[in-house]
C-alpha positions, 0 to 999 in steps of 0.5 A: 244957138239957132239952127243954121239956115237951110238945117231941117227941124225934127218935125220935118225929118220925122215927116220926111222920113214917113213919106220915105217909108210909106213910099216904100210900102206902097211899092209892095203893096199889090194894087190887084184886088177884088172890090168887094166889100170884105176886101175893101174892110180888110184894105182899110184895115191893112192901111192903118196897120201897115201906117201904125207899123211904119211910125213904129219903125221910126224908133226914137222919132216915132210920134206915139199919138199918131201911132195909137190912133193909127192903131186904134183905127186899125182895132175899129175896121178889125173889128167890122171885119171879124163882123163880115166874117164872122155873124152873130147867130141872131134868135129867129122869131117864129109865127106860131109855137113849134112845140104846138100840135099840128092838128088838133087832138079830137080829129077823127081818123075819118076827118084826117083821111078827109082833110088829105083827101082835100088836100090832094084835090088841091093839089090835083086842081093845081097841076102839082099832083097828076092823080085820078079824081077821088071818089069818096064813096069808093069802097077800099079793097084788101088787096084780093085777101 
């Protein structure tokens, strides 16, 4: 026997019935958000989850494709969140070897103390430092001992 003109199919209740309840989400769902890029991830994320939820809650009449897709876009945006908020410690790549000595090992003190001597005429010429222009002829002192 047919169904009586004017009777819904099940596919008709069960879409019914989603639009009632996803109606009733949207009333609670606070519209207020910040639009920032991690916000609108975790509102996308929270769209599908929320849609996943409603389906499930149909009980015998629920569409079990439709809400493993919808679960399943919620693991994909889940997973781009927990990447905004969460980094990978990337390897850095330096230009030289940090374990490599910084100056080479036959300077002489002398050439050390003239290598920093050039480097705070530099420094002086520049405008960084405000020291008195180096002599290098000048006899250092003890202090008077």
């Amino acid at each position: 026997m047919s169904r009586p003109v004017g009777n819904l199919n099940k596919a008709t209740i069960r879409r019914e019935m989603a639009k009632r309840r996803a109606a009733h989400l949207l009333e609670q769902v606070d519209t207020m958000y910040a639009l920032d890029a991690l916000a609108v991830l975790q509102e996308v994320m929270s769209h599908f989850y929320h849609k996943a939820k409603v389906l499930k809650g149909m009980g015998e009449n629920a569409d079990f494709d439709a809400i493993d897709a919808a679960m399943s876009e919620t693991g994909k945006w889940a997973k781009e969140v927990a990447q905004f908020k969460h980094a990978k410690i990337q390897a850095i790549r330096l230009a030289v070897d940090p374990n490599m000595p910084t100056l080479p090992e036959n300077m002489t003190l002398e050439q050390l103390r003239d290598s920093i001597m050039d480097d705070f005429e530099r420094l002086r010429e520049a405008g960084i430092l405000s020291l008195p222009k180096h002599n290098g002829n000048e006899e250092e002192t003890d202090g008077g001992r």
